[in-house]
N, C-alpha and C positions, 0 to 999 in steps of 0.2 A: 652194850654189846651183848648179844645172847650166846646162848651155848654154842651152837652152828657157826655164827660168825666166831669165837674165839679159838674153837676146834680147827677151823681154817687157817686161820692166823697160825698158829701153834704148829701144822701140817707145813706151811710153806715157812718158820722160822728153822725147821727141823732139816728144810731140804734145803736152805742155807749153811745149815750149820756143816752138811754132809759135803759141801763143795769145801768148806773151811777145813774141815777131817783129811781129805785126801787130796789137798795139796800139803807139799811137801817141803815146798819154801816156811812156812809154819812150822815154828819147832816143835817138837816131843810132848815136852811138857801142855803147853799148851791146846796142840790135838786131841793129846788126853785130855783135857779140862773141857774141851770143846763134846768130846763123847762121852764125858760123865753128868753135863749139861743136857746134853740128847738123850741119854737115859732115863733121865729125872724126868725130862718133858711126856717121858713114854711113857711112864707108871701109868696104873687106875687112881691114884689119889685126887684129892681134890685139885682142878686146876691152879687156885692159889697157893699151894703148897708144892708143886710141882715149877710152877713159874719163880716161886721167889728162891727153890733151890738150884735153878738154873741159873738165873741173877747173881747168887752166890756164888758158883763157881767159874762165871764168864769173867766177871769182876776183879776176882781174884787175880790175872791171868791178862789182862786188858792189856795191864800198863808194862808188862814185860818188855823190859827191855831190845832183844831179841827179836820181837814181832817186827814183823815185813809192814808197811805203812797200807797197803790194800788188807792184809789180815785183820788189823787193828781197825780200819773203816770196816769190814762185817764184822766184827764182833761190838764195834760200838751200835752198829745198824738193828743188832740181834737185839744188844740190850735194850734199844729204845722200843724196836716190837714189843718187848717181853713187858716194859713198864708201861707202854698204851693197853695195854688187856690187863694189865694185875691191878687197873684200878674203877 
């Protein structure tokens, strides 16, 4: 994958992740994990270092109990994007 294609990738895992943010059926906790995920994906850092701290806090957060069974399919969705580029 080159830079272009994973810049893209990255752009359309973010505007998932924005639908998963503002619904509301998703708890608290979680939306926040989800926007501190989208933050991380924003920096100027390297994109490996960007991706794998989004990974970390989707992850975290996944297996929540609480999650609505469509929330938990995009955010499994997210992470499988995130692991097709991180490698």
């Amino acid at each position: 994958m080159d830079e272009k294609e994973i810049n893209e990738t990255i752009d359309r895992i973010i505007k998932q992740m924005e639908l998963l943010v503002n619904d509301f059926s998703v708890p608290k906790n979680v939306r926040s994990a989800i926007s501190d995920a989208k933050s991380r994906l924003s920096t100027k850092e390297a994109y490996i270092v960007r991706i794998s701290s989004a990974i970390y806090s989707l992850d975290a957060v996944s297996g929540d109990i609480n999650l609505p069974p469509q929330a938990r399919t995009g955010i499994w969705n997210i992470l499988s994007m995130l692991e097709s580029i991180k490698t």
